[in-house]
CHARMM-style PDB file with segment names, atoms N, HN, CA, C and O in Angstrom:
ATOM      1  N   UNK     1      -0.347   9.922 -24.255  1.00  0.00      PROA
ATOM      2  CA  UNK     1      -0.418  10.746 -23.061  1.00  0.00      PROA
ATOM      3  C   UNK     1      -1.572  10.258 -22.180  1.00  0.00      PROA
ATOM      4  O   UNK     1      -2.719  10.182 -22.621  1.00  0.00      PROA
ATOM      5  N   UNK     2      -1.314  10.001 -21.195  1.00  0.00      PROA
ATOM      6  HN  UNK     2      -0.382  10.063 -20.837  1.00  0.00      PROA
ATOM      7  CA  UNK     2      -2.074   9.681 -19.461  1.00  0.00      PROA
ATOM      8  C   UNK     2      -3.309  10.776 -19.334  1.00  0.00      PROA
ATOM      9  O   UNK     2      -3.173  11.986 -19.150  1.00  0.00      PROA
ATOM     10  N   UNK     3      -4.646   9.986 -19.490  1.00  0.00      PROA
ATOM     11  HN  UNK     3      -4.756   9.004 -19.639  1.00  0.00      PROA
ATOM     12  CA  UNK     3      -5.641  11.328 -18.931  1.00  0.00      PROA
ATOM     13  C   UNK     3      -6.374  11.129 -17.615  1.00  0.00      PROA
ATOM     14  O   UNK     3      -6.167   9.928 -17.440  1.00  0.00      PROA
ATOM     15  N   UNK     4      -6.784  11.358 -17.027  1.00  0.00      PROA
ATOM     16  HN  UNK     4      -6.953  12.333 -17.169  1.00  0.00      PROA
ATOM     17  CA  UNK     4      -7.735  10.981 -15.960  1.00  0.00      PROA
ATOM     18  C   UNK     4      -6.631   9.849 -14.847  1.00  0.00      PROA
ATOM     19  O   UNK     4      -5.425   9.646 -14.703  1.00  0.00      PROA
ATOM     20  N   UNK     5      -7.698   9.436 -14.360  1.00  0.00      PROA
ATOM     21  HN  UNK     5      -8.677   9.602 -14.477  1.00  0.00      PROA
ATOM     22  CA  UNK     5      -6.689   8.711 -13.089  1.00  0.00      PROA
ATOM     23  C   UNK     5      -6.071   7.035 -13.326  1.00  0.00      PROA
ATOM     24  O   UNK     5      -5.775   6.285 -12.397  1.00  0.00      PROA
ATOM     25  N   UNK     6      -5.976   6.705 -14.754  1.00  0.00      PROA
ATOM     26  HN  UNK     6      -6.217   7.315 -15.509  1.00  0.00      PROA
ATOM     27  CA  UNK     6      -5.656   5.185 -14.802  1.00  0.00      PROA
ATOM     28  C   UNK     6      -4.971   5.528 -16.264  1.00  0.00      PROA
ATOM     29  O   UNK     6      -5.342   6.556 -16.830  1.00  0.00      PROA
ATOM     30  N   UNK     7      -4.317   4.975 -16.672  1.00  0.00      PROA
ATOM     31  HN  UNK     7      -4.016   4.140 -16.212  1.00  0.00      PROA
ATOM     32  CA  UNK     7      -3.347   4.583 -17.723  1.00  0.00      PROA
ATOM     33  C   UNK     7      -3.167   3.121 -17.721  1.00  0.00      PROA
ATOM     34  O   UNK     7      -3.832   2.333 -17.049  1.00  0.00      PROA
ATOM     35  N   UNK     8      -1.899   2.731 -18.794  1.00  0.00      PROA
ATOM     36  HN  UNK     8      -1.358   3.371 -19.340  1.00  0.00      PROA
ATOM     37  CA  UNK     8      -1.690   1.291 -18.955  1.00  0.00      PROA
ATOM     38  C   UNK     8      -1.099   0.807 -17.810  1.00  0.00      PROA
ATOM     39  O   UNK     8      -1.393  -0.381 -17.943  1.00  0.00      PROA
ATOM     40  N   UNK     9      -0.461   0.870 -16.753  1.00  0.00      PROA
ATOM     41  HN  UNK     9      -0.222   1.835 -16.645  1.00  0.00      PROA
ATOM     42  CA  UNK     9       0.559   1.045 -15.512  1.00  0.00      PROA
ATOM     43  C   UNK     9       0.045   0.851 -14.336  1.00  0.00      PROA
ATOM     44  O   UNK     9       0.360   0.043 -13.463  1.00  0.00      PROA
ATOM     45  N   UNK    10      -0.934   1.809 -14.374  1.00  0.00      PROA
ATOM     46  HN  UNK    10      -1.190   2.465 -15.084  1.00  0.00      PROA
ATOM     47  CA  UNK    10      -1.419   2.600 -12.753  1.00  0.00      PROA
ATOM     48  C   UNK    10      -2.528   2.871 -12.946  1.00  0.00      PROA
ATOM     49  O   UNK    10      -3.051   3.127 -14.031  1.00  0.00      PROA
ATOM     50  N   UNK    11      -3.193   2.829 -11.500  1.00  0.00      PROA
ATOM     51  HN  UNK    11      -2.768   2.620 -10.619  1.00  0.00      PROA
ATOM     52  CA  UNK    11      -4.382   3.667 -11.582  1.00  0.00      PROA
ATOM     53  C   UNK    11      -4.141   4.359  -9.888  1.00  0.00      PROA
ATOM     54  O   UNK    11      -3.612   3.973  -8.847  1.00  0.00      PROA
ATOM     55  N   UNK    12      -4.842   5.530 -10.341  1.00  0.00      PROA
ATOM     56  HN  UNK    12      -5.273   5.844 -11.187  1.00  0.00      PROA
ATOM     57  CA  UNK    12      -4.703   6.972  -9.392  1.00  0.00      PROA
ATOM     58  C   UNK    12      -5.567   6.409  -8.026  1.00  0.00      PROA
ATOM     59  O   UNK    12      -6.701   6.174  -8.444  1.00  0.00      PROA
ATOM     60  N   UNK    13      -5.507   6.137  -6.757  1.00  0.00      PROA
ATOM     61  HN  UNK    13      -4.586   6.328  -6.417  1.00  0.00      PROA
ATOM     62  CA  UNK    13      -6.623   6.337  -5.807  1.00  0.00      PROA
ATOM     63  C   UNK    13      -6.110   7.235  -4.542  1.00  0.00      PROA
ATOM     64  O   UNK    13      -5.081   7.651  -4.011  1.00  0.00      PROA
ATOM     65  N   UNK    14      -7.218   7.245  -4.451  1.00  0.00      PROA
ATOM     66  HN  UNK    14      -8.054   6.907  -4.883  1.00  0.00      PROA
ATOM     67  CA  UNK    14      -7.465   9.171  -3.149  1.00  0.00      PROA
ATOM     68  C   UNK    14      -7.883   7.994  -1.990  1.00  0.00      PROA
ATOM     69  O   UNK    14      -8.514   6.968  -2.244  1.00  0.00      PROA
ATOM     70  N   UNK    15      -7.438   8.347  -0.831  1.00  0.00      PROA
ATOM     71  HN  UNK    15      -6.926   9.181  -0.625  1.00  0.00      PROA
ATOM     72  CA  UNK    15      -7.902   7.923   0.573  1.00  0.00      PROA
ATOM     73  C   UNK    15      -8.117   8.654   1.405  1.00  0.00      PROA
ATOM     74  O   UNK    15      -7.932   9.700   0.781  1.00  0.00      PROA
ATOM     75  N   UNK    16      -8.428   9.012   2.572  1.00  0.00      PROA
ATOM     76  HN  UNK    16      -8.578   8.163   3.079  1.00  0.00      PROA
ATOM     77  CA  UNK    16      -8.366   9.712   3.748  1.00  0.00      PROA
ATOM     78  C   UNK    16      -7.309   9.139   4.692  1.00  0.00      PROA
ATOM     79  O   UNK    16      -7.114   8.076   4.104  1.00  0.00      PROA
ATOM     80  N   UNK    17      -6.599   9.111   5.611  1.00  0.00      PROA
ATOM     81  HN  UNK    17      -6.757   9.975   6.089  1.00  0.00      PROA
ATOM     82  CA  UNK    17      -5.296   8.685   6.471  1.00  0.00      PROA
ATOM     83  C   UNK    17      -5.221   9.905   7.182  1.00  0.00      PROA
ATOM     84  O   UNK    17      -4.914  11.074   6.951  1.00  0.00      PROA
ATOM     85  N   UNK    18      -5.908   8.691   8.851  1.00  0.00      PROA
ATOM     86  HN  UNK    18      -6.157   7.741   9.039  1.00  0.00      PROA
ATOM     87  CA  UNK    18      -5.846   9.872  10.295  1.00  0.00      PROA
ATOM     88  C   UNK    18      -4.178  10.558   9.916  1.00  0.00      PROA
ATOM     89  O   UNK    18      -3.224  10.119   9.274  1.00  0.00      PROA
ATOM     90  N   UNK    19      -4.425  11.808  10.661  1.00  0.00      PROA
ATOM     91  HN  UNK    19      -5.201  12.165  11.182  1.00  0.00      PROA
ATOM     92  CA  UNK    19      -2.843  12.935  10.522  1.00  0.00      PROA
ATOM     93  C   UNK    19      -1.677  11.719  11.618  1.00  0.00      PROA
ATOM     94  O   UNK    19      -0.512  11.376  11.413  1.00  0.00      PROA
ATOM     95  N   UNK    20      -2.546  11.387  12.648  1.00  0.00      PROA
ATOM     96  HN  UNK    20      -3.491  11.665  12.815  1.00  0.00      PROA
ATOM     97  CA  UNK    20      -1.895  10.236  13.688  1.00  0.00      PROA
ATOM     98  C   UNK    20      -0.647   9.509  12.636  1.00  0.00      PROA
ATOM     99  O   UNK    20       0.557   9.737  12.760  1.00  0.00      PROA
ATOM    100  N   UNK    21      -1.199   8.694  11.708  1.00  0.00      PROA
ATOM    101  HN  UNK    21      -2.177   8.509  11.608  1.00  0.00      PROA
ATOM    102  CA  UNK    21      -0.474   7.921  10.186  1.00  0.00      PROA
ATOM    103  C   UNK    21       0.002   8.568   9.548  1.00  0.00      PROA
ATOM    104  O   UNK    21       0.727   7.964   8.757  1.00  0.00      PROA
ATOM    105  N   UNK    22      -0.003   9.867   9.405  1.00  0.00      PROA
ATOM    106  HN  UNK    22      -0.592  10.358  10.047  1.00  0.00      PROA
ATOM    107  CA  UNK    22       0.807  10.428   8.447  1.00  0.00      PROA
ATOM    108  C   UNK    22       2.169  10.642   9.194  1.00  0.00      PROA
ATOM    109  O   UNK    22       3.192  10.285   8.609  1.00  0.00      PROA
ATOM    110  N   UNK    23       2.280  11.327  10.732  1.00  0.00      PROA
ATOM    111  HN  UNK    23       1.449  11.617  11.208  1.00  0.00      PROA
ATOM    112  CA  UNK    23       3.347  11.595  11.385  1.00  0.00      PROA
ATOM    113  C   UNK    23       3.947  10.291  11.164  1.00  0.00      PROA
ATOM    114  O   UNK    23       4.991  10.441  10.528  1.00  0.00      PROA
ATOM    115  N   UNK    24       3.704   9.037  11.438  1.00  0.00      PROA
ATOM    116  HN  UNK    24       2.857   8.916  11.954  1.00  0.00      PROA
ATOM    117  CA  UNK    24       4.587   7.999  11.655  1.00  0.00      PROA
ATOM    118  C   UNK    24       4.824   7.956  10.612  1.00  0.00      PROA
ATOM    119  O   UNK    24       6.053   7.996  10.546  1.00  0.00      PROA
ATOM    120  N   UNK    25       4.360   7.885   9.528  1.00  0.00      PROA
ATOM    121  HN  UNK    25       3.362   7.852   9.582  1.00  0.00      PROA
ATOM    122  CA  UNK    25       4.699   7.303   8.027  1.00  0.00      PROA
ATOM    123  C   UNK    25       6.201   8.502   7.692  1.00  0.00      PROA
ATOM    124  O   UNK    25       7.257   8.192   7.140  1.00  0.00      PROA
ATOM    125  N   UNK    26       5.977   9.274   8.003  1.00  0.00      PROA
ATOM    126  HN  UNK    26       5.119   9.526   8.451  1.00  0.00      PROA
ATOM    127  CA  UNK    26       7.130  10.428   7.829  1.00  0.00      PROA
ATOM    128  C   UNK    26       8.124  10.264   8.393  1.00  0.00      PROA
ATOM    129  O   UNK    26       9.221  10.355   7.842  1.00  0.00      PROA
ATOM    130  N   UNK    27       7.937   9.960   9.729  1.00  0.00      PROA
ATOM    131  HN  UNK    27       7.046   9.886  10.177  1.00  0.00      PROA
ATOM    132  CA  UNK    27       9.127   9.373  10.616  1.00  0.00      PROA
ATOM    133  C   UNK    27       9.789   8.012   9.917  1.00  0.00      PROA
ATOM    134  O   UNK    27      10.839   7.995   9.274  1.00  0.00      PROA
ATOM    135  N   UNK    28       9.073   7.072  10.150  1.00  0.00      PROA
ATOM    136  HN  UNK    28       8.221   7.086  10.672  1.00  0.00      PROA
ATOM    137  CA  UNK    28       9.949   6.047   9.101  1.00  0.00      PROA
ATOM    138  C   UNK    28       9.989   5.807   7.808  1.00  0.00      PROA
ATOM    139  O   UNK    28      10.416   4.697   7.492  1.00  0.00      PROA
ATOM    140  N   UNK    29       9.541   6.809   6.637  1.00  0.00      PROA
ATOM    141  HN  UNK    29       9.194   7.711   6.894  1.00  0.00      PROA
ATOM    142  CA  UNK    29       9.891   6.756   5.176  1.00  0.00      PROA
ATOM    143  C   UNK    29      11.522   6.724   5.264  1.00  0.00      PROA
ATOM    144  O   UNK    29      11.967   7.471   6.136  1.00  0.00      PROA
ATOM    145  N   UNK    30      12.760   5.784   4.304  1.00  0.00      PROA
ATOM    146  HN  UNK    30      12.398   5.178   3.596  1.00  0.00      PROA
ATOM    147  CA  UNK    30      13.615   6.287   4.395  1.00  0.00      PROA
ATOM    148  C   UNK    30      13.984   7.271   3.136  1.00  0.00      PROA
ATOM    149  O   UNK    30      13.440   7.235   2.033  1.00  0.00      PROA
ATOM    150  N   UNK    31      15.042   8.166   3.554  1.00  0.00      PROA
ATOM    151  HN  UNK    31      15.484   8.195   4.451  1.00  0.00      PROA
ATOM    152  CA  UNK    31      15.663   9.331   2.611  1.00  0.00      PROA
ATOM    153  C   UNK    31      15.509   8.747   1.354  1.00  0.00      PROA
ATOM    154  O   UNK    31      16.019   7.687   0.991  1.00  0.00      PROA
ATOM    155  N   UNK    32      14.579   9.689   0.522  1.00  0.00      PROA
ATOM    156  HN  UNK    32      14.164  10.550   0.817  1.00  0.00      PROA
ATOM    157  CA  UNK    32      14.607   9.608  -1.035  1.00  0.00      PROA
ATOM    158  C   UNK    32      13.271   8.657  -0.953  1.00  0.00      PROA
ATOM    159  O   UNK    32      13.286   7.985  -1.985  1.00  0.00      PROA
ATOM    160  N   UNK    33      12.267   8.357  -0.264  1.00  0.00      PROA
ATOM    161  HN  UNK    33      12.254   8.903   0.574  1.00  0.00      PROA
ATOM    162  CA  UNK    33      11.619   7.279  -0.612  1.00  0.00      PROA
ATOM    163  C   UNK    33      10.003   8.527  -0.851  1.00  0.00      PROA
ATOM    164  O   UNK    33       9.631   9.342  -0.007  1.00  0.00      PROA
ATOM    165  N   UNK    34       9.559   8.362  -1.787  1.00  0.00      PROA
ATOM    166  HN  UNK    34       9.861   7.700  -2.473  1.00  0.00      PROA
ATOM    167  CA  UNK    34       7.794   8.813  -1.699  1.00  0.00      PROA
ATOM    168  C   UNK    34       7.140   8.446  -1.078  1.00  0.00      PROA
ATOM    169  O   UNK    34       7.290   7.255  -0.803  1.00  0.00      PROA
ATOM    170  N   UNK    35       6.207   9.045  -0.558  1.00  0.00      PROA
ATOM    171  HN  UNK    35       6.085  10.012  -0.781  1.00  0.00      PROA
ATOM    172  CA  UNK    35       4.914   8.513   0.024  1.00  0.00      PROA
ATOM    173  C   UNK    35       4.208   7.308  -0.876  1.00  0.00      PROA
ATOM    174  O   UNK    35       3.578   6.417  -0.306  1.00  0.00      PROA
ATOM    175  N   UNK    36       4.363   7.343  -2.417  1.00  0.00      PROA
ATOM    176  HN  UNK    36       4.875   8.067  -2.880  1.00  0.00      PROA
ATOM    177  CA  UNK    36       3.442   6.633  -3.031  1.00  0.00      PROA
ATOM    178  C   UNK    36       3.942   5.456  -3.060  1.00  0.00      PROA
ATOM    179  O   UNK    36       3.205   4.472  -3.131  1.00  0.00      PROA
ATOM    180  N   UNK    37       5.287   5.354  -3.011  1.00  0.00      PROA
ATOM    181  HN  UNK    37       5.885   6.154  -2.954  1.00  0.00      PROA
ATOM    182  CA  UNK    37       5.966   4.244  -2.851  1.00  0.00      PROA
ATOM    183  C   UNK    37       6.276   3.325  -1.967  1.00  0.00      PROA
ATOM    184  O   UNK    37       6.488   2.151  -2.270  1.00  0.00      PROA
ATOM    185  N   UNK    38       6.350   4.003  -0.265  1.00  0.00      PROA
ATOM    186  HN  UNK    38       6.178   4.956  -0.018  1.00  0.00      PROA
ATOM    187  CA  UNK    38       6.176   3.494   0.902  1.00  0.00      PROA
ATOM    188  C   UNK    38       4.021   2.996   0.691  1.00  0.00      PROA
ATOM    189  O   UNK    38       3.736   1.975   1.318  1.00  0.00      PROA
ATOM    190  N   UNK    39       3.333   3.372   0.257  1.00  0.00      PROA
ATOM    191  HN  UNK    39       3.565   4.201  -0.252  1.00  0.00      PROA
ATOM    192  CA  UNK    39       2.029   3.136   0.304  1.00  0.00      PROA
ATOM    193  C   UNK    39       2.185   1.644  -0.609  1.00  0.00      PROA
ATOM    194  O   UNK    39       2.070   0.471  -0.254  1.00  0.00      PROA
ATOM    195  N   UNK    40       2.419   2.116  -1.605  1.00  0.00      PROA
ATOM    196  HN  UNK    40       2.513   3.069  -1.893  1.00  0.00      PROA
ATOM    197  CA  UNK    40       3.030   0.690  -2.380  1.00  0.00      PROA
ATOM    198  C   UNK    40       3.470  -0.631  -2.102  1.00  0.00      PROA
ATOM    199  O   UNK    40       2.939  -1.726  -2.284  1.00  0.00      PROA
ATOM    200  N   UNK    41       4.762  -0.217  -1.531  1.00  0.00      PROA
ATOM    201  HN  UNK    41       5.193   0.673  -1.383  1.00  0.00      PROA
ATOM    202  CA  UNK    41       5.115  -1.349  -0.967  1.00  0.00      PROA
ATOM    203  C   UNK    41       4.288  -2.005   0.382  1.00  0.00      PROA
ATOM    204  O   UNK    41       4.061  -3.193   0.609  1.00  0.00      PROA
ATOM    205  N   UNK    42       3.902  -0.740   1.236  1.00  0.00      PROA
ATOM    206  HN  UNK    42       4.087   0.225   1.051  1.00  0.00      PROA
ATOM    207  CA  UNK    42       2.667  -1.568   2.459  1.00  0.00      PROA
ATOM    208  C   UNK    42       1.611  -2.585   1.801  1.00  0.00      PROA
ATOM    209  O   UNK    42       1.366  -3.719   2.214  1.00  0.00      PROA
ATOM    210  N   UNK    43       1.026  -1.934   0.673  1.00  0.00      PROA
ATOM    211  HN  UNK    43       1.225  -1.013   0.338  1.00  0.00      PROA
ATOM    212  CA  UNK    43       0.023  -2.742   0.014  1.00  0.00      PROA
ATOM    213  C   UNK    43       0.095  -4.168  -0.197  1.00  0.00      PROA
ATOM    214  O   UNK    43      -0.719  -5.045   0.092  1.00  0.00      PROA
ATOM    215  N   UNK    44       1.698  -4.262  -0.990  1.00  0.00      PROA
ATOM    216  HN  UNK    44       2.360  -3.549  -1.224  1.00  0.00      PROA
ATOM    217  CA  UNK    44       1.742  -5.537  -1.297  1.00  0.00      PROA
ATOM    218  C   UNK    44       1.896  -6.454  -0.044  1.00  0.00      PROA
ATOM    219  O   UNK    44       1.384  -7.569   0.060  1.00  0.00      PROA
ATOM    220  N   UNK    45       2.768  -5.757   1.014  1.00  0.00      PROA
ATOM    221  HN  UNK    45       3.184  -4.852   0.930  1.00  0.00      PROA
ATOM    222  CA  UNK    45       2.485  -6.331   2.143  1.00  0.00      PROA
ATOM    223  C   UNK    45       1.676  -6.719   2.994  1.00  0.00      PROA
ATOM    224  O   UNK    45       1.872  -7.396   4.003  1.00  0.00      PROA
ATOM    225  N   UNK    46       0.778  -6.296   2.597  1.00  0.00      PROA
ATOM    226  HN  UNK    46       0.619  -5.746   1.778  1.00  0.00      PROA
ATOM    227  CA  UNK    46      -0.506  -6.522   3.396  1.00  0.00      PROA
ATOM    228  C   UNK    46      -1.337  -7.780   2.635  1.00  0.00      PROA
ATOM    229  O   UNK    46      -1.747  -8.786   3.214  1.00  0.00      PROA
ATOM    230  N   UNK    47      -1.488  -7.480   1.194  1.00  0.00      PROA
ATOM    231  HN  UNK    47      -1.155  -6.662   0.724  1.00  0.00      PROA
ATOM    232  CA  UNK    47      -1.786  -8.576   0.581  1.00  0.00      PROA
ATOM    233  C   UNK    47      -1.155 -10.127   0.474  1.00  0.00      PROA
ATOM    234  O   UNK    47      -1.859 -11.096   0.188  1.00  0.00      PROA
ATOM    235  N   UNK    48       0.332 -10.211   0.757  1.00  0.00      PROA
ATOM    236  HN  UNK    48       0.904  -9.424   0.989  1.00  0.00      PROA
ATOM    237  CA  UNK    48       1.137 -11.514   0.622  1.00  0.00      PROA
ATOM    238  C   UNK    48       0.903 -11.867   2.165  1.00  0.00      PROA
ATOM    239  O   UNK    48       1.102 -13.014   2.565  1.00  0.00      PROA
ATOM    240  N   UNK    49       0.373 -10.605   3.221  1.00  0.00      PROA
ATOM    241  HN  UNK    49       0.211  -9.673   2.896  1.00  0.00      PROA
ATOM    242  CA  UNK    49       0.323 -11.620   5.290  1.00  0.00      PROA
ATOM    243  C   UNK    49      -1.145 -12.186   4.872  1.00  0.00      PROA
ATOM    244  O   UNK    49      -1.556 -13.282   5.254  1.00  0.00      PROA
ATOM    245  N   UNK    50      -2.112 -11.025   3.780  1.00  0.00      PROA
ATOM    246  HN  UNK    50      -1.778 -10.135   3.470  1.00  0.00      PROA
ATOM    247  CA  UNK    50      -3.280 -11.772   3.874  1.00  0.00      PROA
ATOM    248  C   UNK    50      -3.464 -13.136   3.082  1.00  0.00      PROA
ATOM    249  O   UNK    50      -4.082 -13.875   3.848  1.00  0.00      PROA
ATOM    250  N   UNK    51      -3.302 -13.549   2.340  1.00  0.00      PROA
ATOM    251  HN  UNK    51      -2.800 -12.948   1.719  1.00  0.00      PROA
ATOM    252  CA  UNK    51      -2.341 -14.443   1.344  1.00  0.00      PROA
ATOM    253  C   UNK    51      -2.071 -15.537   1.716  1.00  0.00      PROA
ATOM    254  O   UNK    51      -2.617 -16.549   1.275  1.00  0.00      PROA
ATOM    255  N   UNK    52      -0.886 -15.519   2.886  1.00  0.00      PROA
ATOM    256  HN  UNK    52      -0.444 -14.697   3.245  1.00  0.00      PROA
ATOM    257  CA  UNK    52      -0.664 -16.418   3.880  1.00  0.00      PROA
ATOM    258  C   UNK    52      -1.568 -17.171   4.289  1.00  0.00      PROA
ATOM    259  O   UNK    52      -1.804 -18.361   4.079  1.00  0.00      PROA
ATOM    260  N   UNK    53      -2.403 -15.869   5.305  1.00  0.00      PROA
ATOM    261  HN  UNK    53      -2.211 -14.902   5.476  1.00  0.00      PROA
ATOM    262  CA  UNK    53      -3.228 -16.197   6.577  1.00  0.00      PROA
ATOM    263  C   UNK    53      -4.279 -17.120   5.626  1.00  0.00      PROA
ATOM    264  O   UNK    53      -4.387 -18.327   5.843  1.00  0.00      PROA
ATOM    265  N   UNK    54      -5.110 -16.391   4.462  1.00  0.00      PROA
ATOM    266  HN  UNK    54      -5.023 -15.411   4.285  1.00  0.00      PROA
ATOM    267  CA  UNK    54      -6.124 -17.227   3.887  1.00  0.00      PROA
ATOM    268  C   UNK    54      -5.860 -18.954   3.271  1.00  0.00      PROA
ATOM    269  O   UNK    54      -6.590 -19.904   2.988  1.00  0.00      PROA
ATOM    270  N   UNK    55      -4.388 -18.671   3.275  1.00  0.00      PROA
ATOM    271  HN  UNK    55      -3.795 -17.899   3.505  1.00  0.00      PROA
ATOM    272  CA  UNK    55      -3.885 -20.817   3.017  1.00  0.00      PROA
ATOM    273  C   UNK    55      -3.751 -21.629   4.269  1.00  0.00      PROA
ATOM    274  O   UNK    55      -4.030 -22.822   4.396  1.00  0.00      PROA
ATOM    275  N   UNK    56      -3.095 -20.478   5.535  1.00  0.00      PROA
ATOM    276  HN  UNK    56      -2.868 -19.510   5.432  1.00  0.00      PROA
ATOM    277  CA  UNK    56      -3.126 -21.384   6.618  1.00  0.00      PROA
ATOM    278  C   UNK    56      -4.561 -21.531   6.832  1.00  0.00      PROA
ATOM    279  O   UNK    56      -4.704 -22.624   7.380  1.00  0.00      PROA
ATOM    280  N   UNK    57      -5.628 -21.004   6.679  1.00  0.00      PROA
ATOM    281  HN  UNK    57      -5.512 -20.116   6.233  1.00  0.00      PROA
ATOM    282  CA  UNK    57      -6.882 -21.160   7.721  1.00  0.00      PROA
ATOM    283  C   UNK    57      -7.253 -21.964   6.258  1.00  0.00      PROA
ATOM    284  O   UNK    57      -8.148 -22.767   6.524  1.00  0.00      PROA
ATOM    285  N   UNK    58      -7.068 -22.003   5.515  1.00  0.00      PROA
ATOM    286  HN  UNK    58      -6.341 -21.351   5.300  1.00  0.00      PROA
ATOM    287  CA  UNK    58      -7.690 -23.596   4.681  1.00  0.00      PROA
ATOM    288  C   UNK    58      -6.706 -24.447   4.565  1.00  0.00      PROA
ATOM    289  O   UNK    58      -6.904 -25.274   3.674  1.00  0.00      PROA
ATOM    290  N   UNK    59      -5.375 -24.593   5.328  1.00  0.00      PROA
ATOM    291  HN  UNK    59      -5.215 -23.922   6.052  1.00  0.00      PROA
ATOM    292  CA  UNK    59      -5.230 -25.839   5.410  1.00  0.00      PROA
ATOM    293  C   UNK    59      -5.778 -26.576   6.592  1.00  0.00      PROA
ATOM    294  O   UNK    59      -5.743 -27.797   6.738  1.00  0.00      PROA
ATOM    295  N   UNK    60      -6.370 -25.557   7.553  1.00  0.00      PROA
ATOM    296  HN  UNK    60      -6.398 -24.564   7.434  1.00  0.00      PROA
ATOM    297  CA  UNK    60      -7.027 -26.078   8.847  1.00  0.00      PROA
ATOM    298  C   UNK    60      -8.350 -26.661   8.428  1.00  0.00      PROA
ATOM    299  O   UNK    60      -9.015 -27.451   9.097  1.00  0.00      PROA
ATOM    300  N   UNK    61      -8.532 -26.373   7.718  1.00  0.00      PROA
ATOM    301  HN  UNK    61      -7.992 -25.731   7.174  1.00  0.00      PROA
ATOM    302  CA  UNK    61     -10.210 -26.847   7.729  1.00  0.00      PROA
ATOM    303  C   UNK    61      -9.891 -28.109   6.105  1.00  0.00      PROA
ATOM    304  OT1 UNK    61     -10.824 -28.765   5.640  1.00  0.00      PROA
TER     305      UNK     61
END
């Protein structure tokens, strides 16, 4: 049994997110999707543009 905010899987984190982000995030979640899961998937997205960006700017240099 899972105690506190991390297990083998996951770990729990708390943010703050202007109300501005929450309306949009609501507007385009689609039907059946969680919040934790739309947060989820942004994450990884954000990590594979940053990802990118950090190989193109060292193949420049």
């Amino acid at each position: 049994m899972a105690t506190g905010s991390r297990n083998n899987k996951s770990q729990q984190i708390v943010s703050r997110v202007p109300l501005e982000l929450i309306g949009e995030l609501e507007k385009v979640k689609e039907e059946g999707e969680s919040t934790a899961g739309f947060v989820v998937a942004s994450i990884k997205g954000e990590i594979k543009r940053r990802q990118r960006k950090k190989a193109k700017d060292e193949e420049k240099n």
